[in-house]
N, C-alpha and C positions, 0 to 999 in steps of 0.2 A: 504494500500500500504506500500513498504517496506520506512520505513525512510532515510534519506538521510545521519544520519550520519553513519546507519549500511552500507549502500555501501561507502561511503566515509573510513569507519575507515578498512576493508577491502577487498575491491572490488576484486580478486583472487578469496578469500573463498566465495563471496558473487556469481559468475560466477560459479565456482565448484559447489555448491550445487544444481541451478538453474537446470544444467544438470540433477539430478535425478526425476527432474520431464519433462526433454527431452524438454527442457527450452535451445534455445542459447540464453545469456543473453549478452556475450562482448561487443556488440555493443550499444546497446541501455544502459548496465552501462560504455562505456566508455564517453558515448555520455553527461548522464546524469553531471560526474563528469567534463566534459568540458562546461556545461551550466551553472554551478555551479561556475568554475573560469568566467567565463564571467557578471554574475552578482555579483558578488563579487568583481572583477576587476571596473564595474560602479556602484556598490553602494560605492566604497572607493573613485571614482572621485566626485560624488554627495556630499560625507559627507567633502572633501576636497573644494570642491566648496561652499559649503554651509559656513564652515568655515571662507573663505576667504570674501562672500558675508557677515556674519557678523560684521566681523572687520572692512570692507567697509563702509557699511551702517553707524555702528557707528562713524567713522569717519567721513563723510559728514558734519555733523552736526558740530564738532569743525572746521573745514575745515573752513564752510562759514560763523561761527562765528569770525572768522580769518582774513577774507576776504581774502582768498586764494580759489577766484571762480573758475579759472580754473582747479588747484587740484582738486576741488571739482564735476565739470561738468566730467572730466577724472575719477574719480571712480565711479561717474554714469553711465558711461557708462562700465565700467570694471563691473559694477554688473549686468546692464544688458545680458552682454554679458555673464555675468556665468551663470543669469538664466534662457539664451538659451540653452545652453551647457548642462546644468542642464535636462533641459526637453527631449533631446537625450538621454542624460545619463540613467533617468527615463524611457522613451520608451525599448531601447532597455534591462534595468535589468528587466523592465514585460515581454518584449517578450522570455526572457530568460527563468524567472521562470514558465511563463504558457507551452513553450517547455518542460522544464523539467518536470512537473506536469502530462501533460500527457502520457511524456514517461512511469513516473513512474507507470500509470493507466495500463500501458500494461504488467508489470514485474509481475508475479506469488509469491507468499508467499514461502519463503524459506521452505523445508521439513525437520522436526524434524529427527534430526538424527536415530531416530528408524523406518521412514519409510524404507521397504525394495524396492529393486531393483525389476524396472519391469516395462513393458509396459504398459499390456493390464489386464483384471480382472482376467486371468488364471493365473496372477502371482500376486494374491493377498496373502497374510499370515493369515491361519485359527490359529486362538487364543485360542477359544474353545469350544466344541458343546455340546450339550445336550438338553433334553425332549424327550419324547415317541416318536418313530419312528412306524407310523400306518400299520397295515398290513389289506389292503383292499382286498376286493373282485377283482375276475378279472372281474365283469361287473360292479365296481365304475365309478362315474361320473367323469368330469371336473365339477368346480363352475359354468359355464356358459350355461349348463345343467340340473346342481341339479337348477339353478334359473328360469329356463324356467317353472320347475316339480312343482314347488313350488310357481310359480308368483310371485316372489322377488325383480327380477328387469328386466328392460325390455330395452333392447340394442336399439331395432330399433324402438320404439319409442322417444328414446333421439334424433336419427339419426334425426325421422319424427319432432321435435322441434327446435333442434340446429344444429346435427351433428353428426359425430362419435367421441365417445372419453368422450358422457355427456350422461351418463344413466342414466333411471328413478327411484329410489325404491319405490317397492308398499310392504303394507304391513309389514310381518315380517322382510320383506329385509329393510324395513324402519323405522321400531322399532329394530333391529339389529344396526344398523348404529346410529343410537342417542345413544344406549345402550353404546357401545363402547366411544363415543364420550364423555360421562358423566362416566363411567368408568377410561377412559385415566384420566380425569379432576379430578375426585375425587383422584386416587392413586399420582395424582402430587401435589396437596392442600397436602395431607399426608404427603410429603418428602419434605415440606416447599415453595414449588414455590407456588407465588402470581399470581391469577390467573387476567388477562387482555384481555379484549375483542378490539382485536385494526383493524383499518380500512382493509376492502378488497383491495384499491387501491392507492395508494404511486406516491410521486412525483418525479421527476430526482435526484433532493439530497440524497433523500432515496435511491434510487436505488443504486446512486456511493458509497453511504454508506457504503453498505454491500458489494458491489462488483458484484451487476449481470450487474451491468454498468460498463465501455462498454463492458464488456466480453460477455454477456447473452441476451442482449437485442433481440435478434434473437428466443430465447424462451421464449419473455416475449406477452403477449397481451398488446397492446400499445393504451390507450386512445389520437387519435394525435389530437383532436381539444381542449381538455384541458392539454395537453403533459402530462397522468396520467398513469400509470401502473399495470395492475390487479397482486397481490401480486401472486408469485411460492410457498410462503412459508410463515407462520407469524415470521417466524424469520426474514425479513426485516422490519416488522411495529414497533415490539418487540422492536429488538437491537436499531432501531431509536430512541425509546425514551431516549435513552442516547446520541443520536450526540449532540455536544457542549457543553455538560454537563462534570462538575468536581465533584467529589465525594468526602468524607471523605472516608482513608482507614478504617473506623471504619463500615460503610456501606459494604463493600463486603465482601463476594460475595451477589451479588444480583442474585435471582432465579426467575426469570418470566415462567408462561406456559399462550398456548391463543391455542384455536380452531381458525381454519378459513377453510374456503374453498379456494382451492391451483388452480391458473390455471397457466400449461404451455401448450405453443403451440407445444411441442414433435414433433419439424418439422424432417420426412425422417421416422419418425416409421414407422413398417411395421411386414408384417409375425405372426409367433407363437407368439412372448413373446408382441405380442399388443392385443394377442385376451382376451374377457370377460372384467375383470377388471386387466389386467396383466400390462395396461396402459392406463391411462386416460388422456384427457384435464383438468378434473375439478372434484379433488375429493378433502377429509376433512381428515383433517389432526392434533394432536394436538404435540403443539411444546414445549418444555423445554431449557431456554437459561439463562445462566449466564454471568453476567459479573463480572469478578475476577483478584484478586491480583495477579499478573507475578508471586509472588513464590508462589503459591499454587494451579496455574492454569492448571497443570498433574494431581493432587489429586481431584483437582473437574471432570478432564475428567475419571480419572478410576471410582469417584461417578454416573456419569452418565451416563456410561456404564454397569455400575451394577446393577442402577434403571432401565435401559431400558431391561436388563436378568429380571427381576424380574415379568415386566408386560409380555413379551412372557412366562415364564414361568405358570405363571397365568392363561393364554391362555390353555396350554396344550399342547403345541407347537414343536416341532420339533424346534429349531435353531442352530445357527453357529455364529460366530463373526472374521470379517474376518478386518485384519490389512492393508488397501490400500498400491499397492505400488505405487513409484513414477508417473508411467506413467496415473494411476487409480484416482488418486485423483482430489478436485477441486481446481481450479484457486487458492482458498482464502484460504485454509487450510495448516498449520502445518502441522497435523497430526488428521486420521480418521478411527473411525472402523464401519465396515457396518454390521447391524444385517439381517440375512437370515433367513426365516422360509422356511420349507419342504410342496410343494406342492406333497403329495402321488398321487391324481390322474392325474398330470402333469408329474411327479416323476420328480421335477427339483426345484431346490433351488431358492425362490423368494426375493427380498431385502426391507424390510420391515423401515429400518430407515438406517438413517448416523449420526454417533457422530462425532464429529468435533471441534477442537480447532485451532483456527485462531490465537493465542499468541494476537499481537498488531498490524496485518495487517492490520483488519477493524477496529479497535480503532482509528490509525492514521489517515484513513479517515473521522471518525464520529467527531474525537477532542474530543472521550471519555476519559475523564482524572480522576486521584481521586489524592487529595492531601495525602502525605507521612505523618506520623504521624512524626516524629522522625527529618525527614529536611526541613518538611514543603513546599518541593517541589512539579510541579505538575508533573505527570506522567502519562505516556498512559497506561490504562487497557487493559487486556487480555476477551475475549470475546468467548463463547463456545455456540454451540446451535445441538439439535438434534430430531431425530423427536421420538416422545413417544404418542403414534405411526402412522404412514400415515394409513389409514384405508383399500385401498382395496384388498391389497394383503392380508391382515389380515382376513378380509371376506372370500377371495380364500380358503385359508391357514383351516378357519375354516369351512366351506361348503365340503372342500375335505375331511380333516384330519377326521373330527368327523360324518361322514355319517355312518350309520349302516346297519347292514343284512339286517333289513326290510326294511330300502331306505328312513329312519328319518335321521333327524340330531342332532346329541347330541350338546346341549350348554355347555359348562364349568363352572361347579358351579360356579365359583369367581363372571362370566357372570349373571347366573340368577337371582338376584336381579335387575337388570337393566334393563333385555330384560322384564321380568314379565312369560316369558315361556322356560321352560325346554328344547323342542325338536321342531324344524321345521315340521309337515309334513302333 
């Protein structure tokens, strides 16, 4: 969440910006800065009150040494009665800062000035594209066709188990999908991230951590008799191992990656862009997340961007890199670039990861701190995480793109060491 002295120091610019993400913020930051004088208005009566119950107290004691018992019964009761007053005082600066707390849960992360203007995804900003662009057959398949042909994976048996939304992989569909998954893991071990095996289900703290609370909770699966939550992403188990943690600037950036299996509830999908693996309830995903120094924490997002070009490229891939604009972005980000691969037999751009830098939105919530070398203060880290890469559009992506004349499917050399076979067929 935003901090209090960035809206306090100038709340104008703090409202203006808010707008580019189609954000009216006035109200709830004027509101904020007026919960603010109100507990600062009664923690200066308490700390004044306190004071006075001081000097009190210690007086008593010469008082009735004195035998001035009446003096002395009269500031007993003068203390008592502050530290009635006191405990008003105290109620209402908590009810203040818990109001303010949660107004602040509901304010969106300021957008990096280079996010561009716009609503909806048709006004996102392509960055830059590249990879073979496939020229298929006109009686190429869709992926959820070549998997049928092929027994790879099987839709309506997921249905006949769980539902729609949770398919099966049999076979190469399921030697494909580990391949990738130890593929992703190994080229991120290579570019320094520590790899972390961390829990599928998180508790409310974690949640607010990162921010799907209370924004997300609506596409989260919610364990309510242990109030537990099946992770959307390992970037909230990940990041978590930093809430309340203070760091040496000599530690970061820290570079974690973790597999896990993703579930949201994608409540209202529907139509084309849900069929086959276009959307899932529960697929695997591996994640890449730094936590990094404020002044270095653009340089780590262009590195991350550029590791994530690197594994589509690898692929063989068709992509795009597209710069979110205001209206496009989430709740918790800065600033985001979403990578897109080319489904040839969909003939339509799927989005395969988001890079994202959060600055010190979710840091302020986590109370991720590192100490300053140089003032020895502590300070809120910047926090980055992205996906490298969700897997099933990548499956789509590579099922469509790499299908041949004879109705195989080529794997992508970098790939066959992993899968252990060259062609699907």
């Amino acid at each position: 969440m935003l901090t209090l002295n960035v809206i306090k120091e100038n709340p104008e610019e703090v409202i203006a910006r808010l707008t580019k993400k189609h954000f009216d913020g006035r109200e709830p930051i004027e509101k904020i800065i007026d919960l603010d004088k109100t507990r600062r208005a009664a923690q200066a009566e308490v700390d004044k009150n306190l004071a006075e119950v001081n000097a009190l107290s210690k007086s008593i004691g010469m008082l009735m040494k004195e035998g001035k018992k009446e003096e002395a019964e009269s500031a007993k009761a003068r203390v008592a009665e502050l530290k009635e007053q006191n405990k008003k005082d105290e109620a209402a600066m908590k009810d203040a800062e818990n109001e303010m707390t949660q107004l602040l849960y509901t304010i969106p992360n300021l957008p990096h000035e280079s996010v561009p203007e716009g609503r909806v995804a048709e006004d996102n900003v392509i960055e830059r594209e590249g990879g073979p662009m496939p020229h298929l057959l006109p009686d190429a398949l869709p992926h959820w066709d070549i998997a049928k042909k092929f027994d790879l994976i099987d839709f309506e048996l997921g249905v006949k188990i769980t539902g729609a939304g949770f398919p099966v992989y049999k076979g190469k569909g399921a030697r494909l999908q580990r391949a990738l998954i130890n593929f992703f893991l190994d080229n991120a071990r290579d570019a320094g991230y520590l790899e972390v095996q961390p829990p599928y289900v998180v508790n409310e703290a974690s949640g607010y951590g990162t921010g799907q609370l209370p924004d997300k909770e609506g596409q989260m699966y919610h364990c309510t008799e242990d109030n537990l939550y099946l992770i959307p992403t390992a970037e909230v188990p990940v990041t978590n191992i930093y809430r309340d943690v203070i760091l040496s600037e000599k530690e970061l950036p820290i570079k974690n990656t973790a597999y896990s299996a993703c579930f949201r509830r994608e409540a209202g999908s529907y139509g084309k862009d849900v069929r086959g693996l276009n959307r899932l309830h529960q697929f695997d995903k591996v994640e890449v997340v730094r936590i990094a120094n404020p002044k270095d924490s653009y340089k780590d997002l262009d590195e991350m961007v550029n590791y994530v070009q690197s594994l589509v490229e690898k692929l063989e891939l068709p992509w795009r890199i597209l710069r979110l604009c205001g209206g496009d972005m989430s709740f918790t980000s800065a600033l985001t670039f979403d990578f897109e691969v080319y489904s040839a037999a969909q003939k339509r751009w799927l989005e395969v990861s988001s890079v994202s830098n959060f600055e010190s939105y979710q840091a302020n919530r986590l109370k991720c701190r590192y100490r300053d070398e140089e003032s020895k203060k502590t300070q809120l880290a910047h926090t980055l995480n992205g996906s490298a890469l969700a897997l099933p559009r990548i499956v789509a992506a590579l099922l469509e793109n790499h299908q041949l004349e004879d109705g195989r499917v080529r794997i992508p050399a970098a790939l066959v060491p992993y899968t252990g076979f060259e062609y699907i067929d």
